[in-house]
N, C-alpha and C positions, 0 to 999 in steps of 0.2 A: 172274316179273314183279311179283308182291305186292309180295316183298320188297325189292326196288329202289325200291318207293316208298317202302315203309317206311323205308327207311337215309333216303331224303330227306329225308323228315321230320320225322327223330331229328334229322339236319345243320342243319333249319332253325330246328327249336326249338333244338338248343343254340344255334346263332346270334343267335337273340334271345334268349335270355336272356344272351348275353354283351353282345348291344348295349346290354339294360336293366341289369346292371351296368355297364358302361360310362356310360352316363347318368346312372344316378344317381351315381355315382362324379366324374360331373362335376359335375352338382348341386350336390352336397354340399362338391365344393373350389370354387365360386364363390361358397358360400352362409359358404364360415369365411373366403376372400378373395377378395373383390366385384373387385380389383384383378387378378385373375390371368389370364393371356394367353389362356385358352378361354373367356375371355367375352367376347363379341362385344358387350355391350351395358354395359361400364364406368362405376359412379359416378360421380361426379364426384371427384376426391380435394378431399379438407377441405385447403383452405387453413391451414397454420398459418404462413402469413406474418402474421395479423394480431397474432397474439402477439408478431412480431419488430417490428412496423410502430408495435402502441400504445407500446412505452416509448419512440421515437421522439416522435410525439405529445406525449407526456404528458413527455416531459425540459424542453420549454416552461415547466415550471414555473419556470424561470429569469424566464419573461414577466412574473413576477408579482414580482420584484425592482425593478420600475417601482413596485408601490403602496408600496415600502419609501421609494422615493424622493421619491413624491408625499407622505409623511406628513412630511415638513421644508417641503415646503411649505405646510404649517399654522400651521407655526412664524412668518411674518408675523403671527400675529396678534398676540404681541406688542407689534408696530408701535402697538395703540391706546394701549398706557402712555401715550403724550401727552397724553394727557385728563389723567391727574390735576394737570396743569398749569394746567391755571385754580383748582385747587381753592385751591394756599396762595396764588391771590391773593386770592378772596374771604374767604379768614378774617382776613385783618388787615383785610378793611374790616370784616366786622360783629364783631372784637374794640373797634376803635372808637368804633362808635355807639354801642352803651351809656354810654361815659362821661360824650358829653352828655344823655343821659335821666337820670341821676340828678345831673346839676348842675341839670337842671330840679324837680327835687323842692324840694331846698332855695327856690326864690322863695315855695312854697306856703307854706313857713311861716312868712316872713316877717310876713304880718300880724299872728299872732302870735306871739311870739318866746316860744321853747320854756326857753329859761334864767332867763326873771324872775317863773316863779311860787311858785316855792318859797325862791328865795334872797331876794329883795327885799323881800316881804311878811310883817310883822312875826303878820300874819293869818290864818287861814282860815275859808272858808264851811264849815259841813256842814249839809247839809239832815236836816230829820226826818221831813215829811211834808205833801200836800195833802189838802182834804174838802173836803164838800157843806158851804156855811154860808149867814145870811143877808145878807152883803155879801161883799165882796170885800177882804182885806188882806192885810199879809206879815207876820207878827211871830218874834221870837225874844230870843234871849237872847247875852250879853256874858260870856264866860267872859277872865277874868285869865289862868286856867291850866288845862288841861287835866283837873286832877283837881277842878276843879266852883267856883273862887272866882270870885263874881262881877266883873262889873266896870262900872261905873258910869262916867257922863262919856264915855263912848265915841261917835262921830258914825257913824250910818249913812245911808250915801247910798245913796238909790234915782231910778231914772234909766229913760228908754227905749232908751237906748245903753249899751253898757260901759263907764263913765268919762265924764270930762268931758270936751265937745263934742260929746257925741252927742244932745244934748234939755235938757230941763227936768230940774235936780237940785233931790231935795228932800232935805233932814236931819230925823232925830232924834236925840235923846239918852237913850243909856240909862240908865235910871233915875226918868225922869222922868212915864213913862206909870201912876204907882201902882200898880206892883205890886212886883218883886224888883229889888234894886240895876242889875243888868243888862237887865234886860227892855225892848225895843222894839217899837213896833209900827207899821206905816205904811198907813191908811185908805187904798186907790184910790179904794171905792164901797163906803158904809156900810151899803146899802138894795137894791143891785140886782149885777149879773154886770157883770166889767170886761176880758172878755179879752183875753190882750196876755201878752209876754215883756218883762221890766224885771228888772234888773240892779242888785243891792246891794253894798253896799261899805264896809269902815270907812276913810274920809275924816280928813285931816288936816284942820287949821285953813282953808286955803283946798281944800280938796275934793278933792286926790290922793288916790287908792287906796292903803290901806294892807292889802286885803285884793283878790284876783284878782278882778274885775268880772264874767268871763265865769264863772269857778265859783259864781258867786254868782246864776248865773241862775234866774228862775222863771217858769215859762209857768201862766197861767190860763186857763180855760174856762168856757163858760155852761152846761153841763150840770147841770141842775135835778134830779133824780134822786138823793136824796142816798142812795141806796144802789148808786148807781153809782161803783166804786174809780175811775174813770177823773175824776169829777168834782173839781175844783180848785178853789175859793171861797177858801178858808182855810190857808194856807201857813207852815209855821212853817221857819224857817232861822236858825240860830246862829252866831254868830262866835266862834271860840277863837285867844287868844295863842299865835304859838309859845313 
């Protein structure tokens, strides 16, 4: 009787030990493929449709042959070239103007006329210098010729305008003031300050300018200060023949 159990025993443990290789046997073929038909509880399988699906998707990149088309549509912009259509019409207006802005110069100089001082005038003024003195006059000297002969008999005319019809002319003649053949001198104020711009000139027989009026200009001052350069009393200006 023992040993009828015993046989049982031995039957039941090989039994389970074949059951637990058997088990683990399966285990271990669900665990290398999760997919295989003694697994009652299957992954999910990985989709590898998405692989097939994205270069569908993604072949859309044709979609993007629209921004090839929309970049001609840029190309309008061109269309502003129109503008520079007013441009050449303002440039022949303001090449124009100017030409009457310098017809307008010339009137300026009409008053004095730029061609009659060096040709017409047998004369010229050169100034040498003002000072402090104790009146007020203009004197100089009558040169023949430039390299120092005097010249005598000569009329100088001093005025409060340039020329005759501007004021009171008065004459002298040089040589006559006792001192060198040439020598002239014209008193304003013998004793006090005369200030005032007056205008010399060598005068013809009736009192045309034979030397420029206005080069021959001298402005005096009452500046008392005879160590002031700026003071004007005493005025010396010469006339030389061309």
């Amino acid at each position: 009787m023992q040993e009828s159990q015993d046989d049982v025993f031995q039957i039941l443990t090989m039994v389970v030990l074949v059951v637990i290789v058997l088990v683990v046997a399966v285990y271990l073929l669900i665990f290398i493929n999760p997919q295989i038909a003694l697994n009652p509880f299957k992954p999910p399988l990985p989709t590898a449709t998405p692989a097939a699906t994205f270069p569908p998707t993604w072949t859309p990149t044709a979609t993007n042959t629209p921004t090839a088309t929309l970049t001609p549509t840029l190309t309008p912009t061109p269309t502003l070239t129109p503008t520079p259509t007013p441009v050449p019409t303002e440039t022949p207006v303001s090449t124009d103007t100017p030409t009457p802005t310098a017809t307008r110069i010339i009137p300026t100089r009409t008053p004095r006329p730029p061609a009659t001082p060096t040709p017409r005038f047998g004369y010229y003024p050169k100034f040498q210098s003002c000072s402090h003195s104790g009146g007020t006059f203009i004197e100089g000297t009558v040169y023949r010729t430039a390299g120092g002969e005097l010249e005598s008999g000569a009329r100088v005319a001093l005025s409060s305008g340039p020329g005759l019809g501007f004021g009171d002319v008065y004459y002298v003649i040089s040589g006559t003031q006792g001192r060198s053949a040439g020598y002239y001198v014209h008193v304003i104020n013998a004793n006090a300050a005369a200030p005032g711009t007056y205008y010399l000139w060598i005068a013809d027989g009736v009192g045309n300018p034979l030397s420029d009026p206005y080069a021959g200009r001298v402005t005096t001052n009452n500046i008392r200060n005879p160590d002031d350069s700026a003071a004007c009393w005493r005025a010396v200006l010469d006339f030389v023949r061309r």
